[in-house]
Every structure is written in structure tokens, then in C-alpha cells.
N, C-alpha and C positions, 0 to 999 in steps of 0.2 A: 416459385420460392416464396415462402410466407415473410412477411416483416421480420418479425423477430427473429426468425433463420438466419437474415441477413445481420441481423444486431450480435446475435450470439456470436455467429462464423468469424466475427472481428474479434468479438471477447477474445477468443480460442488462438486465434494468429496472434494479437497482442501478447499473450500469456506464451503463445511459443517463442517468439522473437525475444520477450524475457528473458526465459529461459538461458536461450540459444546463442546468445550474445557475449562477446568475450565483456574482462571487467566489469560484469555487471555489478553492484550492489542493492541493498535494501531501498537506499535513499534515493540513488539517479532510478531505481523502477516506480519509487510511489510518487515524484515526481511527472513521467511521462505518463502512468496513468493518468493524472489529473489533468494533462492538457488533453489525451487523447477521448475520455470520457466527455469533458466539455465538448471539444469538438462533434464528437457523436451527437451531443444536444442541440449544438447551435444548428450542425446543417439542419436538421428536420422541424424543430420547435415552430416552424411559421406552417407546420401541417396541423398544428392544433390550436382553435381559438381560444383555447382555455387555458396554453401556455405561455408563455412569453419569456421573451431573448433575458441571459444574465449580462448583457452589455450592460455598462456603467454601475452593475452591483458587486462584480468581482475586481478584484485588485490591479487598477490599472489598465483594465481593458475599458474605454468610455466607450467604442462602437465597432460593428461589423458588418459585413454587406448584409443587404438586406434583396430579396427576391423580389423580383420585376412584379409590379401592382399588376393583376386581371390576367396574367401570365401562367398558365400549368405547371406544375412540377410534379414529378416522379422522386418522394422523397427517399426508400433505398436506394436509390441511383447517388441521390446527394452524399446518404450517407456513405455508401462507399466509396464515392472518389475522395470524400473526406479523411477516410480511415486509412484505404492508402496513401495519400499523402502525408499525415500527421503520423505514423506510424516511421516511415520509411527515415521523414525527417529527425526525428527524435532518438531514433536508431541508427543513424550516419555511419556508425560505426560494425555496424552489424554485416555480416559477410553477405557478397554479393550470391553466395546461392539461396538465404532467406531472402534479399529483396527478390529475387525471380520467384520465389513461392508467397512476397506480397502480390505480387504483377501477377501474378495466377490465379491468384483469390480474386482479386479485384475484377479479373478479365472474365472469369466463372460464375461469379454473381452478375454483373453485367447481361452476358448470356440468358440468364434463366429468369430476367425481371421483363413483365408483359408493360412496357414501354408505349404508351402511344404511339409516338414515331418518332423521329431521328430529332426534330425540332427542341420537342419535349425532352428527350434526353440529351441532347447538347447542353443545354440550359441548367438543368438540372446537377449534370456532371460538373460545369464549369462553377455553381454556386457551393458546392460541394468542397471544389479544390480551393474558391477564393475564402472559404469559410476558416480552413487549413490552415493557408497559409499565412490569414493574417494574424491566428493563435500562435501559430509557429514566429512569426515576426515579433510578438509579444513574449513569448515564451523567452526570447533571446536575451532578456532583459531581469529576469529574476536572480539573476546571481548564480543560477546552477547550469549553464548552456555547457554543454559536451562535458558534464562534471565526471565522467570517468576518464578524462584525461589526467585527473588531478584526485586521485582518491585519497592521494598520502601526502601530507604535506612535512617535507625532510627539515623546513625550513623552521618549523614551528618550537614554539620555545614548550616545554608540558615543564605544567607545574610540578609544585616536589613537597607541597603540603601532607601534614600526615594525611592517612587513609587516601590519597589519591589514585587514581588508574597506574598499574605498570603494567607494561607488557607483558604476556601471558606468554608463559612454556609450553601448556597445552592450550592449544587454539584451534582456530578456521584458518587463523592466517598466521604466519612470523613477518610481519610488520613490527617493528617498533615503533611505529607511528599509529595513530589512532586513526581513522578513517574519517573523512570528511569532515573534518575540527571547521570549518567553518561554514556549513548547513545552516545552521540557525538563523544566519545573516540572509537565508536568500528571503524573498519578498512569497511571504503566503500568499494563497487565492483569494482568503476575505481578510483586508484591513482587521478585522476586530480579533481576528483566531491571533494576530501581531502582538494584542493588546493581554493577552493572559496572564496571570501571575502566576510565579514559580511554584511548584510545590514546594509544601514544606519539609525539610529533611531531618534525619534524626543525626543530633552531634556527635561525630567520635569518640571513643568512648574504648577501649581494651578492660576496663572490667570486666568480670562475668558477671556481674550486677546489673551491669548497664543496657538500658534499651537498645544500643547499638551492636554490644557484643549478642545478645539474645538473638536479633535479626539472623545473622550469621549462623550461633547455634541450630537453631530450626532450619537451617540448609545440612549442615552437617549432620543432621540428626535424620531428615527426611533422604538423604544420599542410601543412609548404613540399613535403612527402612522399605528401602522403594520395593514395590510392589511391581508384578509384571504387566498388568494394566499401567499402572504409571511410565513402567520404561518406554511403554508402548506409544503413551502420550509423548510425550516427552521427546522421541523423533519421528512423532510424524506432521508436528507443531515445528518440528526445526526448521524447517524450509530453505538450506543453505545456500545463499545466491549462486556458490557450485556448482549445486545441483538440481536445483529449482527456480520455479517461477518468483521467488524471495515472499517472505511473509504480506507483502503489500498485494502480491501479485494474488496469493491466496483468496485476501478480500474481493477481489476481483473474481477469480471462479466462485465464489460466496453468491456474488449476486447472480454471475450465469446462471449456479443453481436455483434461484427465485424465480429468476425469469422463465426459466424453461420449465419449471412445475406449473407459473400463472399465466405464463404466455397471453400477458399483456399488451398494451397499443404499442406502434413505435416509439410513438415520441414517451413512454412509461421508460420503456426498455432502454433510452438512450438518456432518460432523467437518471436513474438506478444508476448505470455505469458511469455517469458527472459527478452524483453523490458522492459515491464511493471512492472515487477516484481523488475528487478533491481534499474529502474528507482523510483520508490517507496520506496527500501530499501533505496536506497542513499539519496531520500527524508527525508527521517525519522533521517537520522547518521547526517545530518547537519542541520535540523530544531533543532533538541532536543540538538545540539550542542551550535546552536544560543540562545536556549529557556535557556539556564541554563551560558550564558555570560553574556545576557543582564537582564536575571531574572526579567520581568516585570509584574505587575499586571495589572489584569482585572478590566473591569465594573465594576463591584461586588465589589472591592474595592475602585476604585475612587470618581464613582459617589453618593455613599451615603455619603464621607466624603464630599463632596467639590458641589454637586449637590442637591441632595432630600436623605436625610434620608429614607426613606421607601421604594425605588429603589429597583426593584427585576431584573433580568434578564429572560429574553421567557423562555431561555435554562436555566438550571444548567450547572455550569462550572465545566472542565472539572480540573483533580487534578497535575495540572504543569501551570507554568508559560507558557506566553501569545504571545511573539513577537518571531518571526512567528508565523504566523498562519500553524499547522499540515496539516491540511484538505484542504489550499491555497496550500500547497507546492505538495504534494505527488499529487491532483488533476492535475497540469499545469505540470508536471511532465510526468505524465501519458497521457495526449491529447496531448503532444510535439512529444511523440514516436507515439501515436495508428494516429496520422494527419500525420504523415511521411510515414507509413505505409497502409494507409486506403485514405486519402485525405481532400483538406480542409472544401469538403462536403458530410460531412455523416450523413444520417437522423437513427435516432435510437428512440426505445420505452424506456426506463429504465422502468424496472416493477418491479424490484428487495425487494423492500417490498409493493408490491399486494397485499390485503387480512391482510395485518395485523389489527388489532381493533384499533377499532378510538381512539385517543387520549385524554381520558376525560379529564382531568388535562388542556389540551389547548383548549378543543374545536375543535378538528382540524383533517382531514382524510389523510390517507396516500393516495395521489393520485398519479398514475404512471406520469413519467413524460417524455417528447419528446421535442428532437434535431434536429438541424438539423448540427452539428458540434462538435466534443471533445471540443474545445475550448468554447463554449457555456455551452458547462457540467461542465466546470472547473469552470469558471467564477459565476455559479449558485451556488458549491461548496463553495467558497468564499463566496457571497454573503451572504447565507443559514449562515453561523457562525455571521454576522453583524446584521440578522434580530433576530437569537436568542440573542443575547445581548452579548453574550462572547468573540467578538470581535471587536477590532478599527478596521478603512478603512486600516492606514498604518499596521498592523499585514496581512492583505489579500494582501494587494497589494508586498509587500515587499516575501511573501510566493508566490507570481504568478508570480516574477522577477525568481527568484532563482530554482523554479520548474522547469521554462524554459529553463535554464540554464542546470541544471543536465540530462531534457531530451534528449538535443540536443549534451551533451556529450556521452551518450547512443547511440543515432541515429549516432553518429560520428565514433563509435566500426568498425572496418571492417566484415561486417557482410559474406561481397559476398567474392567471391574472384575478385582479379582484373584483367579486360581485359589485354590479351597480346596486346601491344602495336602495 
């Protein structure tokens, strides 16, 4: 079994257990990608002299075991016992027939890795799981531990300013709570993605004159317009934690695809999935940070008060307020690091929901869809929430500023070590 086989085959289990998992959301899956990503990096990173551990550059992690000096190690070994444990832990909640298909994976990889002998693989497994587990012990401490315990918070006071979030008729959910009002507060991966400043938003405004009514217009007008390409866009970009891997998780097959076109080193293949992973978490801590400041409402609410009364949106909206856009941020986010990594042309398939059943309700087929850049992927991610209706221009674009931002804080990590002078 090649390296990277064994780096993907976790991607893959990750993305199922996403999936597969009851109360999942957006925010608790870009969350555990980040720690489990890291994880993948830390067990292997001392297989490359040219990498070096993010102990003491990530938020509040100062240090992690470190492999025995003059000692062998069988790095897939590491990283699997790593994956399933950080995996299993961060999933707590996930049914006990997925943890028997982690312990299957873990046991099968295992199997098929040409091990020197029991010594070497003892050592190696054990660095693997203490690697885990003391990310997992850190992880405890961000503010989001077992957060889909707590998706709705009943207790919460929502504002009642004009233009603000109300509950939506047509949705994902009938919550009348907004989901995860206090994400923003958890503790990102880098101190500095903490330090962002807000976007700037466009003031309220029921004019049709006004810059704010306009925003709105151009949904209502792109709705009565949509094309069957765009419908097409539009749910296969939706990724509903429902029923999918959730938009974070996306990112994450994003990089699979890279890695198994360039089928690079390990310790590449385990940098990629940190990238992405983290750069996604910190997406997620400052959108939903932004979403619960500026507290604004959707389509769904503007346009039938102040536009067409009988106004529906493509999509049902989703159950939090609006600006930023989720799926703008974590998107540009994720093409920031996988283009730093990969280049500014990279052609890719996305097939990620193939085969799924057509869409009666829209009319409309899950078509695979083709790049020839992450930044084209991102940009169709945006776009995809404006043709469903649940989003204004400035909620995407304002989410594609800031994406950017937090990836290239990511991409800034000392990932190598630096040349001797």
C-alpha cells in the first residue's frame, strides 16, 4: 500500500463519518477537519527534514511528543493510528457501526504496510496515538468540544433591529434559533486569523434607490432568470449537512482530488489536508463570528416585504443569519492554501455527488463539475448560494475577501524549515 493510499483512505473515512453522523453541521465538521488534518501532519512531519512540527505556531498548542532520537519509524503506521484515534474522538457521537468501520480501516491499513517488525511498529503506532491524543486534549479547550450538543441555543436573546435575521418559512431547518450564535467566540488555529477586521457592510436602506435595496433586487431578478446550468450549480454547491459531507467537508475532497492527480510525498499529502482543514476551521470561527454581529437577513425576508410578496428563494435558507456568506468564506479559504500548494492551474473533475437522484422538487441533475483552478471552484461556490436565492452579491464577495485572507495566514505558518543562510 503506497503512502498516499493510506493518507487519501482517511480523507475518505473522515468525509464518511461527516457525512454519516447524526446532528452534524457546517461549523462542528470544519472544526474537526482542522484538528484531524493537523493530526495527519504532526504524526509524519519528523519523516521530512525539510518540514518541521507547528507546535508553538498554532493557537495554544506550545508542544507535542516528539520520536525517540536514532529510533525507526514506519510513518503510515503513525499516521494511521493517529487518524483513528482523532477521528473516533471528535466523532464521540457517531454510531457505534461507523467506529467498527474506523477499527476496520485502521486494522486493514495496518495489514498491507511492509513494517520492519513488531518493534518498529509498536513505536510507531504508539507515536501516532500519543500524537492524537494530546491534539484531542487541546482541542477540549477551544470553546467548540462536543458542539453539536448545543446547536440551538433557546436561551439566546436575537436582536430585533431593522433588517436583522428572522426565522425562515422555507428552510433546511424550522429552528427558530439560529444555529451556533456563539462559534465566533471559539479560539481559532492561528492567533492572527482572531485578529481580522470585520467586513464592511452596506447600511439598511428599503429604497429602491439604495445600494442595499439593489443587493436584494439582483437576487430577485437572478431567481425569475435562472438558467438550467445555474439551477444545476446551485444544488450541487449546496452540500446540506443532511445530506452531505457539509461544504467544509467538500474542501476536503477538493484536496483528495489534488493529491491523487499529484500523488505526492506523505508528509505533502498530510501538509494539504492541515491546510485545508485549518484554513476552513478559522473560516468557519470568524464568518459565524461576523454572522452573529451584523445579524442580517436574508431574501427570504427582504424581498417579499418590500419586493413581491409570493417570492420564494431556488434554495431554502439555511438557519443563521446571512452576511457572510459560510460557503464564500471557507471556499476562497481553501483555494488560497490548495493554489499555493498545487498552482494557479489545476484542472480537476469534482464528481463528489455522481449518481445522486435528480432533483424533482428543482427539476434539476447533479452534474459532475470541471476546473481548471481552485479559484474557479471557489468563485462557482459563491456564486451557487446567489443563484439559489440565499444570498446577496456583497455576502459572497465580502466571504471571498476574507477567505483569502485567513488562507494566506495559513500558507504563511512555517511549514519548511528554513535554508541555512
Amino acid at each position: 500500500m503506497q503512502d498516499v493510499d493510506v493518507a487519501t483512505a482517511w480523507a475518505d473515512m473522515t468525509l464518511y463519518i461527516t457525512k454519516n453522523t447524526p446532528a452534524n453541521s457546517p461549523t462542528y465538521a470544519s472544526r474537526c477537519l482542522g484538528y484531524i488534518g493537523l493530526t495527519m501532519y504532526e504524526s509524519v512531519v519528523a519523516e521530512s527534514a525539510d518540514y518541521q512540527s507547528l507546535a508553538g505556531q498554532v493557537n495554544g498548542l506550545a508542544t507535542l511528543p516528539q520520536p525517540e532520537a536514532g529510533k525507526p519509524y514506519h510513518w503510515p503506521a503513525a499516521l494511521n493510528a493517529g487518524q483513528a484515534y482523532i477521528l473516533k474522538s471528535l466523532y464521540n457521537q457517531t454510531s457505534d457501526a461507523n467506529k467498527l468501520k474506523i477499527d476496520s480501516l485502521e486494522r486493514a491499513v495496518q495489514e498491507r504496510l511492509a513494517v520492519a517488525n513488531d518493534a518498529q511498529l509498536s513505536r510507531s503506532v504508539a507515536f501516532g496515538r500519543a500524537v492524537a491524543e494530546r491534539i484531542f486534549a487541546w482541542s477540549k479547550t477551544d470553546g467548540g468540544h462536543r458542539g453539536y450538543l448545543k446547536n440551538f441555543d433557546k436561551a439566546m436573546k436575537q436582536p430585533t433591529h431593522v433588517g436583522c435575521w428572522k426565522p425562515p418559512l422555507y428552510a433546511q431547518s424550522f429552528s427558530h434559533y439560529p444555529l451556533h450564535p456563539h462559534w465566533g467566540k471559539n479560539r481559532t488555529f492561528l492567533a492572527s486569523d482572531a485578529q481580522i477586521s470585520a467586513p464592511t457592510f452596506i447600511p439598511y436602506d428599503t429604497l429602491p434607490t439604495s445600494a442595499y435595496y439593489r443587493q436584494f433586487k439582483q437576487v430577485y431578478d437572478k431567481e425569475r432568470t435562472l438558467t438550467q446550468a445555474e439551477k444545476e450549480c446551485a444544488i450541487w454547491w449546496s452540500d446540506d449537512p443532511d445530506e452531505t459531507f457539509t461544504p467544509p467537508g467538500h474542501s476536503y475532497y477538493l484536496a483528495t482530488l489534488a493529491i491523487r492527480k499529484t500523488r505526492p510525498s506523505l508528509v505533502k499529502c498530510a501538509e494539504t489536508y492541515a491546510r485545508v482543514g485549518m484554513a476552513v476551521a478559522d473560516a468557519f470561527i470568524n464568518c459565524w463570528k461576523w454572522k452573529y454581529e451584523f445579524f442580517t437577513e436574508r431574501p427570504n425576508t427582504f424581498i417579499p416585504q418590500y419586493i413581491d410578496p409570493q417570492w420564494d428563494s431556488f434554495w431554502p435558507e439555511p438557519p443563521f443569519p446571512a452576511f457572510p456568506s459560510g460557503h464564500a468564506i471557507q471556499a476562497a479559504a481553501a483555494a488560497t492554501v490548495l493554489t499555493n500548494l498545487y498552482g494557479d492551474r489545476f484542472a480537476l473533475t469534482d464528481s463528489a455527488h455522481a449518481g445522486r437522484p435528480r432533483d424533482r422538487l428543482r427539476n434539476t441533475e447533479f452534474k459532475v463539475r470541471r476546473f481548471s483552478s481552485f479559484w474557479q471552484v471557489a468563485q462557482e461556490t459563491a456564486d451557487s448560494r446567489f443563484y439559489g436565492g440565499i444570498h446577496t452579491p456583497q455576502d459572497n464577495q465580502a466571504g471571498l475577501e476574507k477567505g483569502k485572507t485567513i488562507g494566506e495566514h495559513i500558507n504563511g505558518l512555517p511549514w519548511r524549515v528554513a535554508p541555512v543562510p
